[in-house]
C-alpha positions as CSV (number, residue, x, y, z in Angstrom):
1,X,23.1,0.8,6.6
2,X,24.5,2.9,4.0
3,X,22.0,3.7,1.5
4,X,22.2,5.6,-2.2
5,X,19.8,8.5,-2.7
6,X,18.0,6.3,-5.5
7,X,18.7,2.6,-5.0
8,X,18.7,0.1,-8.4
9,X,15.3,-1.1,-8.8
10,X,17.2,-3.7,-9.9
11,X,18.6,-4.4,-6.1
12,X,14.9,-4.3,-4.5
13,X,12.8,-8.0,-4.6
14,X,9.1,-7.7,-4.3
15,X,8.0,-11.4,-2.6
16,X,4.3,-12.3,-1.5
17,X,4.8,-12.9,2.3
18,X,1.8,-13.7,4.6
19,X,0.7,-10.4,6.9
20,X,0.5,-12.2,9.4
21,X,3.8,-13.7,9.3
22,X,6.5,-12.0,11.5
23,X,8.1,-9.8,8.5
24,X,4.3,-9.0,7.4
25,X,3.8,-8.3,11.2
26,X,6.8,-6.0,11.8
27,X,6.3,-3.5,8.9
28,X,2.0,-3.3,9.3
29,X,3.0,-2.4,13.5
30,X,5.5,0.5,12.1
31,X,3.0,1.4,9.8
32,X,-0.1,1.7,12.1
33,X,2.6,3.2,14.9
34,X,3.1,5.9,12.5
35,X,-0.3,6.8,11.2
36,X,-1.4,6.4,15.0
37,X,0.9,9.6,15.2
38,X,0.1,11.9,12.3
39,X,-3.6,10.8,13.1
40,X,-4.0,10.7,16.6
41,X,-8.4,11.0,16.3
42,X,-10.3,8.2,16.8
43,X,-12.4,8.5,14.1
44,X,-9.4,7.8,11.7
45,X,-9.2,4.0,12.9
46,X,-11.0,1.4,10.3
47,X,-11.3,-2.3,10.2
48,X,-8.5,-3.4,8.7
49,X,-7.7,-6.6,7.0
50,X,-7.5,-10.1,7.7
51,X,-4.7,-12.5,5.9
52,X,-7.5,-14.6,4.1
53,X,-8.0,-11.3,2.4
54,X,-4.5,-10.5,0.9
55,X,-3.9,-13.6,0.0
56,X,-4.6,-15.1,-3.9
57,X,-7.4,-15.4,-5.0
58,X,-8.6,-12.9,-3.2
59,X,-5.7,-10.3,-2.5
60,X,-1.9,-10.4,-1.9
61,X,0.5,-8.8,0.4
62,X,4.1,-7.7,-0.9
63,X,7.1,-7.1,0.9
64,X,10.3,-4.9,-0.8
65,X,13.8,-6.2,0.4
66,X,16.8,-4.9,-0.2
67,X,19.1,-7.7,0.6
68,X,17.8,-9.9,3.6
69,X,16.4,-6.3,4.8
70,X,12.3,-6.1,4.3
71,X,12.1,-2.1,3.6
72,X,9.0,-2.2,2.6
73,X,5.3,-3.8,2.1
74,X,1.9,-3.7,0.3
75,X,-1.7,-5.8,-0.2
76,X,-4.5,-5.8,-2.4
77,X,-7.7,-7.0,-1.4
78,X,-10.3,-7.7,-4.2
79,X,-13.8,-5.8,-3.2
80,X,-15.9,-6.8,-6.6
81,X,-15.5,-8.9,-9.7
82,X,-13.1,-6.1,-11.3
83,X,-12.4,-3.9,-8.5
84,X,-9.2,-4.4,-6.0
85,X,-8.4,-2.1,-2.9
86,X,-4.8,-1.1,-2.2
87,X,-4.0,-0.8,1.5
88,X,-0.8,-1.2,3.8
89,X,1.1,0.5,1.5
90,X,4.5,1.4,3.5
91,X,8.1,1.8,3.6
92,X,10.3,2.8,6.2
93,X,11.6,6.0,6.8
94,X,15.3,5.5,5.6
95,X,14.5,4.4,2.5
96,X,11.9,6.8,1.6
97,X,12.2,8.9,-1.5
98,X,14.3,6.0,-3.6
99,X,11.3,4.7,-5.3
100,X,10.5,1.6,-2.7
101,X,6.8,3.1,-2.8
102,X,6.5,2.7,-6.7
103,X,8.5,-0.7,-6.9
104,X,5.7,-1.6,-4.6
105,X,2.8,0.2,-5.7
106,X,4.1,-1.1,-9.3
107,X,3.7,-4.7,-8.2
108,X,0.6,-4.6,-6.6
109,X,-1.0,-3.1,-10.2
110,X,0.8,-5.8,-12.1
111,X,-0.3,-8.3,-9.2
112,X,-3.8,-7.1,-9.8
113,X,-3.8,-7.9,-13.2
114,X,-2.7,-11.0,-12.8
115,X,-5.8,-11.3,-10.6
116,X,-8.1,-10.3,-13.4
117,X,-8.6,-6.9,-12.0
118,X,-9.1,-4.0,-14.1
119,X,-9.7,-1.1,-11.7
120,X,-8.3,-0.2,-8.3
121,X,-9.3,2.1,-5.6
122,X,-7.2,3.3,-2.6
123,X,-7.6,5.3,0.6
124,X,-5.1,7.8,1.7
125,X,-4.9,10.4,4.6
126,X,-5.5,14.2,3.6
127,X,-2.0,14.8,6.0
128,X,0.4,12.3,4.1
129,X,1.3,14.4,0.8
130,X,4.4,12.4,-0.3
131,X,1.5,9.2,-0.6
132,X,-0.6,11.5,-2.6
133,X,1.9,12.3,-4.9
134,X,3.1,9.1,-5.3
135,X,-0.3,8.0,-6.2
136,X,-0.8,10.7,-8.7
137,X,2.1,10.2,-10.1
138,X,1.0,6.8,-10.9
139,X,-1.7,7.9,-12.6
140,X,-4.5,7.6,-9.7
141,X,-7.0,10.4,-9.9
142,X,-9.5,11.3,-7.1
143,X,-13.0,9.9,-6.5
144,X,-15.7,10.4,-3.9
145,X,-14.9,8.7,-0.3
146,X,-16.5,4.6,-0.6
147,X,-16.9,2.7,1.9
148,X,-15.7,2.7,5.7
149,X,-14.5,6.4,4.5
150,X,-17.6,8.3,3.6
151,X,-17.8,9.8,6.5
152,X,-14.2,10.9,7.1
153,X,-13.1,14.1,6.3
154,X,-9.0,13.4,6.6
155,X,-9.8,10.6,4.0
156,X,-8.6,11.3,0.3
157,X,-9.9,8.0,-2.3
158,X,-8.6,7.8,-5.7
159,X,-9.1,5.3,-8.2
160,X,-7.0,3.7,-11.4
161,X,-8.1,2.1,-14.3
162,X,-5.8,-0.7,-15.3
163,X,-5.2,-0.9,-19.2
């Protein structure tokens, strides 16, 4: 495929899709194959999540397509009354750097609202800077490791404050 160096947000649709399903399936394996490479330590493996999770009204997972193509996904996982966790955030590699990652990231924030929830978190990896500046970009700001990650030195957590 032919691709523009910044595709029309306008030709991108952002669908809820199960993650278990074979689309949901496909882009979590090229994720994990991925981070499996840049983090090869065993210490950088957590639990990850189940469908019942990322699914309303708990959670959601997105896929981007471009055309029939799926380019792309995210999921949000509610962890308290207010609170929401991004994860699986991914797109693959041709269409990185044509704002895929902030189509998705910017549904999963309007998602969450829609949920009710007014603050999310998110871990990233200390060796992925094009995620961390995505993030800041969107206005995410750094907070101590939570959870599964206080412990982990290659973890980077930020939060966001929905207004």
């Amino acid at each position: 495929m032919n691709v523009m160096t910044k595709l029309n947000p306008n030709s991108i649709k952002v669908l809820p899709e199960l993650i278990d399903s074979p689309v949901g399936v496909a882009l979590t394996s090229a994720l994990d194959t991925e981070l499996n490479e840049i983090y090869p330590e065993e210490e950088s493996r957590y639990p990850d999540i189940t469908g019942n999770e990322v699914m309303e009204p708990l959670g959601a997972f997105l896929v981007a397509y471009l055309g029939e193509d799926h380019i792309g996904c995210g999921a949000i996982r509610r962890i308290g009354d207010l609170d929401a966790e991004i994860k699986r955030i991914y797109v693959k590699k041709p269409f990185r750097g044509m704002g895929v990652g902030r189509i998705l990231l910017d549904s999963l924030e309007a998602k969450s609202r829609h949920l009710g929830v007014s603050r999310l978190v998110l871990e990233t990896g200390n060796r992925l800077p094009h995620a961390l500046a995505l993030y800041r970009k969107a206005g995410f700001i750094e907070i101590p490791r939570f959870g599964n990650y206080l412990n982990s030195p290659l973890s980077i957590c930020m939060e966001k404050i929905l207004r």
